[in-house]
N, C-alpha and C positions, 0 to 999 in steps of 0.2 A: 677051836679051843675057847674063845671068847665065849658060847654058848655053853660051853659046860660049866666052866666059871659061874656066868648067870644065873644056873639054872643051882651049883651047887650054895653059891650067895642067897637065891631065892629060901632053897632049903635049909638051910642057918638061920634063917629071919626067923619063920617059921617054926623053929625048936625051938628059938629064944622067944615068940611069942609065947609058945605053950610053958614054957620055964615061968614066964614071969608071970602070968593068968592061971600056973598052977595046975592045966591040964592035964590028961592023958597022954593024950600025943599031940601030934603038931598038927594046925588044920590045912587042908590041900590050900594046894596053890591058889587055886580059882576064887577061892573065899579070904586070899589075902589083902586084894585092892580094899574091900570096904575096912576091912582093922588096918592099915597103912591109914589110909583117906582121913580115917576120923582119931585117931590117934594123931596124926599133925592139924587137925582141926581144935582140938581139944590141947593142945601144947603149943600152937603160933601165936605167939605174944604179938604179933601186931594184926590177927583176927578177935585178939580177944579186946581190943581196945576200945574204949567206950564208943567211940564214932559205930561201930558193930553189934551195940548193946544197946544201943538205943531204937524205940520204936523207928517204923517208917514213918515218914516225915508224910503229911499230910500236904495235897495240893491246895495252894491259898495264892491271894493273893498279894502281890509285895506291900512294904508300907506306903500310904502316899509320898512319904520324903525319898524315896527311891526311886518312884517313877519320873523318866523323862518330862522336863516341860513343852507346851509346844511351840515352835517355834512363833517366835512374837507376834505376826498377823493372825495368828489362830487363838492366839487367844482372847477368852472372853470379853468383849466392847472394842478391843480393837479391831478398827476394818480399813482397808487400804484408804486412802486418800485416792479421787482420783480429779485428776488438774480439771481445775474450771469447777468443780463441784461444791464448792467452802461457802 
């Protein structure tokens, strides 16, 4: 029962596609996934948000104030002490 439901739901979508695009008749099944897909692509308000509008972001590097320092013996003029060497 469950399948026939589906499949007569499936065919309801389907007129009311052709209804609102004005068509002849309704397009087959098989050609429903891509007008489903892009019709909620085209109406998901949180794909249409600028974080999604925006180019691809470019691989860079971070700013110098971001990067880790390194741990204080590694840094530049500092070098260990070592006993008896002063």
């Amino acid at each position: 029962m469950a399948t026939l439901t589906r499949r007569t739901l499936i065919r309801d979508y389907a007129a009311a596609i052709a209804a609102q695009d004005g068509l002849a008749e309704a397009p087959p099944v098989e050609k429903l996934v891509p007008i489903i897909v892009e019709r909620f692509i085209t109406t998901d308000r949180a794909f249409q948000a600028p974080v999604h509008r925006a180019p691809p972001a470019v691989p860079h590097e971070p700013p110098p104030h971001s990067r880790q320092s390194p741990p204080s013996r590694e840094r530049e003029g500092d070098q260990p002490t070592i006993a008896g060497s002063e």
